[in-house]
C-alpha positions as CSV (number, residue, x, y, z in Angstrom):
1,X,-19.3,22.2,-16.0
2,X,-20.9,18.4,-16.1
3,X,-22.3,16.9,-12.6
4,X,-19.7,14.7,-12.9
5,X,-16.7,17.6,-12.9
6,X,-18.5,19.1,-9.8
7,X,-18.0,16.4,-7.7
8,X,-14.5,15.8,-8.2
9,X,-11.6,17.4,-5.8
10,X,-10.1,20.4,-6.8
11,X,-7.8,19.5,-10.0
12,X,-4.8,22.0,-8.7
13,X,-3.4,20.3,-5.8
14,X,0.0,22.4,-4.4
15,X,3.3,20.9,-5.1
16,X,5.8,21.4,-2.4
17,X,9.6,21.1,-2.2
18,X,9.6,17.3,-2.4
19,X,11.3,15.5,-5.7
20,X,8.5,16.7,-8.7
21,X,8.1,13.1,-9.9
22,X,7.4,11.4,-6.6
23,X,4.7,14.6,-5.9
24,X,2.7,13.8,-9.2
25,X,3.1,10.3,-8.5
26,X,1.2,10.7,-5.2
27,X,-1.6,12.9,-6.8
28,X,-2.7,10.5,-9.2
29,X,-2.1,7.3,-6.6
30,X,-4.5,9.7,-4.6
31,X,-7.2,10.5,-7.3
32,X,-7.3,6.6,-8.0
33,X,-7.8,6.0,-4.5
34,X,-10.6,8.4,-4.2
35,X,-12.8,7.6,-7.4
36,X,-11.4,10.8,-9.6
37,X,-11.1,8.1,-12.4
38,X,-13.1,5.2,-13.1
39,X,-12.1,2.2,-14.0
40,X,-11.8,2.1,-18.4
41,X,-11.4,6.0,-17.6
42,X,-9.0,7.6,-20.0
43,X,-5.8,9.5,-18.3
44,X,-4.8,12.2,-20.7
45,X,-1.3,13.3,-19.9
46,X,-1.5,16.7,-21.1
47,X,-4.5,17.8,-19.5
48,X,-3.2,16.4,-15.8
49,X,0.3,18.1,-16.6
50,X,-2.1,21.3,-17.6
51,X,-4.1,21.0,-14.4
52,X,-0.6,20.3,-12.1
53,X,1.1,23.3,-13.9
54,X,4.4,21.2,-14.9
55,X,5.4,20.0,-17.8
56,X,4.2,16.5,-19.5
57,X,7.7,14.6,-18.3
58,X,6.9,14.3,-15.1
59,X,3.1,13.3,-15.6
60,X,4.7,10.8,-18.3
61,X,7.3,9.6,-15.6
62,X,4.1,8.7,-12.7
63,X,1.9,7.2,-15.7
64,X,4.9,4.8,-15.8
65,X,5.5,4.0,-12.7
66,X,1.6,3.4,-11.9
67,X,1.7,0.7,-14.8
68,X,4.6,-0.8,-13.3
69,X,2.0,-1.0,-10.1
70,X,-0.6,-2.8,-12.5
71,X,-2.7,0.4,-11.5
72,X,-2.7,1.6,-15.6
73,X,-2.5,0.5,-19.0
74,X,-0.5,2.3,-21.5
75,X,-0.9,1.5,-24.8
76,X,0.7,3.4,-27.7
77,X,-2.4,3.9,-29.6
78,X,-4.8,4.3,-27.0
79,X,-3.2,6.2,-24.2
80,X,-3.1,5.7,-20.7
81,X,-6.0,4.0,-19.3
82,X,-7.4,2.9,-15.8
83,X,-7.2,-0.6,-14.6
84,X,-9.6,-2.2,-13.0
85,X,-8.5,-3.5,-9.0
86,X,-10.5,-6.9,-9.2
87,X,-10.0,-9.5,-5.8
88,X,-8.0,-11.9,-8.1
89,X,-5.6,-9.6,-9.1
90,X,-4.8,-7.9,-5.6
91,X,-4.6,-11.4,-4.0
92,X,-1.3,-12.0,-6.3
93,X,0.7,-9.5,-4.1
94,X,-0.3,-11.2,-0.5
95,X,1.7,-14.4,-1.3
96,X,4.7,-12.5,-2.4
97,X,4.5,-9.9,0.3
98,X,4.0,-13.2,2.9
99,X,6.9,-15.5,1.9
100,X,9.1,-12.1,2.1
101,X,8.2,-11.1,5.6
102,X,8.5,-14.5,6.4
103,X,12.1,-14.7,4.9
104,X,12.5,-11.0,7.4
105,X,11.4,-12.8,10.5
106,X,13.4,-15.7,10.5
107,X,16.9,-13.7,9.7
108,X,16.1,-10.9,12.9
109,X,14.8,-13.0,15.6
110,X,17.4,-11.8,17.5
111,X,17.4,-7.9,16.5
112,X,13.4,-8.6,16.6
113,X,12.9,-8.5,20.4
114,X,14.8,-5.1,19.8
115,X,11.3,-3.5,17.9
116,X,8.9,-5.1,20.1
117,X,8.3,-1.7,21.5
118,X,8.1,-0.1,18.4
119,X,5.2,-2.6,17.8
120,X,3.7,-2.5,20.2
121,X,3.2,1.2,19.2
122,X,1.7,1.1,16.0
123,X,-0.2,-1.7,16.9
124,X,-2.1,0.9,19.8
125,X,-2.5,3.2,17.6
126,X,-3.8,1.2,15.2
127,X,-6.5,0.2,17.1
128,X,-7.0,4.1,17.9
129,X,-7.6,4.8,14.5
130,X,-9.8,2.1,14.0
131,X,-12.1,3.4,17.0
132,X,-12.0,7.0,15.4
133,X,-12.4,5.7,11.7
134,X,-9.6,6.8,10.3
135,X,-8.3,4.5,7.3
136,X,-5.7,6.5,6.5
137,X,-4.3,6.5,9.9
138,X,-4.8,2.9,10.5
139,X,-3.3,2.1,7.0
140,X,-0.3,4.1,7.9
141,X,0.4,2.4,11.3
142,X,0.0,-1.4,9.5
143,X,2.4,-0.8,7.2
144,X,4.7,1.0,10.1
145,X,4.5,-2.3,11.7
146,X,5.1,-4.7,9.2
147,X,8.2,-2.0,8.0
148,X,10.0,-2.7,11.1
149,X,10.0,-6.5,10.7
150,X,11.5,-6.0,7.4
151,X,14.3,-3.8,8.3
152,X,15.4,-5.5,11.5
153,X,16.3,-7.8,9.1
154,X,19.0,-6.0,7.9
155,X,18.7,-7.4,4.1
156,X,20.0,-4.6,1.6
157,X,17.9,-6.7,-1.2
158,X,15.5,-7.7,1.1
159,X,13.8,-4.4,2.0
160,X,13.6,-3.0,-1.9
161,X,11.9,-5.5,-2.8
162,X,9.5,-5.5,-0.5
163,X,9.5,-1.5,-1.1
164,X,8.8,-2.4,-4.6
165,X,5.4,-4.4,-3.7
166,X,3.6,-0.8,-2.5
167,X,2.3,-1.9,0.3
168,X,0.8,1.2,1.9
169,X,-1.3,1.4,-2.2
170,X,-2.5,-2.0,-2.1
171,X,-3.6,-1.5,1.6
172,X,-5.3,1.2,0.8
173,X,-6.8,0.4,-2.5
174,X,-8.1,-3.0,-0.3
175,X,-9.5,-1.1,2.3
176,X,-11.4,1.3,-0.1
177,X,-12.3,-0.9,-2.6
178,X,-13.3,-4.7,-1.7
179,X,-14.1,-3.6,2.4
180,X,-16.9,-2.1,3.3
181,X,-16.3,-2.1,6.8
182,X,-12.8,-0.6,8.8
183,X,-11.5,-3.8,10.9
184,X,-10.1,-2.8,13.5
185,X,-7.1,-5.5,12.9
186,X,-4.8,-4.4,16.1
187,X,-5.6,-7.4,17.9
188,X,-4.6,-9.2,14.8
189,X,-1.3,-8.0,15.3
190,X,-0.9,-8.9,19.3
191,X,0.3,-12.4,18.5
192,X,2.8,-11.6,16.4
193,X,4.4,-9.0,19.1
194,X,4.5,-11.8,21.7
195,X,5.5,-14.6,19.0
196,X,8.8,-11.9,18.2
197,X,9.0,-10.9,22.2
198,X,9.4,-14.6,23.0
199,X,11.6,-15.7,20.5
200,X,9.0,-17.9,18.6
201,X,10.9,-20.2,15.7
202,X,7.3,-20.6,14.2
203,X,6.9,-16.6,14.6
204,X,8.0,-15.9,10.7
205,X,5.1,-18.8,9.4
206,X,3.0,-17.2,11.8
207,X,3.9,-13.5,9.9
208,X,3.1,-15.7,6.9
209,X,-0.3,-16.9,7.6
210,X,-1.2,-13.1,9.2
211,X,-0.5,-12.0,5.7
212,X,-2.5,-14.8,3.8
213,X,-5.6,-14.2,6.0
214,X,-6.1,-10.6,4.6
215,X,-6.0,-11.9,0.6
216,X,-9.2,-11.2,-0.8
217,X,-9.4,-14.9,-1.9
218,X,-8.0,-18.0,0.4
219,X,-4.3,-18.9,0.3
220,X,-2.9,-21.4,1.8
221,X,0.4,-21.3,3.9
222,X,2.3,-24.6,4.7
């Protein structure tokens, strides 16, 4: 065993009931997130299907849908390989994420006010897992929030396509990545609770610019 193989998690994580494909998935989204490959690293599918005890389809299936996420490259001759998350290419999905929250604010004004509670929520205990340093608890909450804005908008095309951004990854990967520091963002969130509460017809540019201000480089909102 190299020093490097010691320090990596165990390789034989437990596979539940869940759909097979969306548990590898979440495996390798989680060994990305916590350094078991570098980026430039090679991904070889039959040793992770080996190590997983499932066949190679499923393995194949999550390689796939992590190149969809820009999180792989897959190259015929070359294999699978790990991307590397620079600031440039994470601050592409802030302006798409922002002008679709925006789009969900100003269609639920009205159903809005209904999830102000619900906000408010996840916005406490936010701020609780901020105090306590837990990421993943604060990352879960965030996205919580920012789910509920979506779906009070009631937009069958809407919310898959927001679904489709992977919020909750690129949170994450921003969090563990490019931060070095856990903000404690809760109070960034208050406004937006009162803009929704009160009705605000500025609150979905508001949503907007909330979004922007987390990009890893500046983006402007008009």
């Amino acid at each position: 065993m190299t020093p490097e193989s010691a320090e990596r998690p165990d390789p034989s994580p437990r596979l539940t009931r869940t759909p097979l494909g969306d548990q590898v998935r979440r495996i390798l989204v989680d060994r990305l997130l916590e350094g078991y490959w570098k980026p430039g690293e090679r991904i070889v599918e039959r040793r992770v299907a080996v190590e997983l005890g499932v066949s190679q389809a499923p393995v194949r299936e999550a390689l796939r849908d992590l190149q969809r996420m820009q999180l792989v490259e897959l190259s015929p001759n070359r294999g699978t390989w790990v991307r590397e998350l620079t600031p440039r290419r994470l601050s592409q999905v802030y302006p798409v994420r922002g002008a679709l929250e925006r789009l969900a604010a100003e269609l639920a004004p009205d159903r809005l006010v209904d999830h102000v509670e619900a906000l408010e929520e996840h916005t406490e205990r936010m701020r609780a897992a901020a105090q306590e340093g837990d990421v993943d608890e604060q990352v879960r909450h965030g996205v919580a929030f920012h789910r509920e804005i979506v779906e009070a908008a009631g937009n069958s095309v809407l919310l898959p396509n927001w679904e489709s951004l992977t919020i909750e990854l690129w949170t994450r990967l921003s969090l563990t990545r490019l931060r070095t520091e856990l903000h404690d963002n809760a109070s960034d969130h208050e406004p937006l609770v009162e803009a929704f509460r009160r009705r605000d017809p500025d609150a979905g540019r508001l949503l907007q610019l909330h979004i922007l201000g987390y990009a890893p480089e500046p983006i402007g909102a008009s």
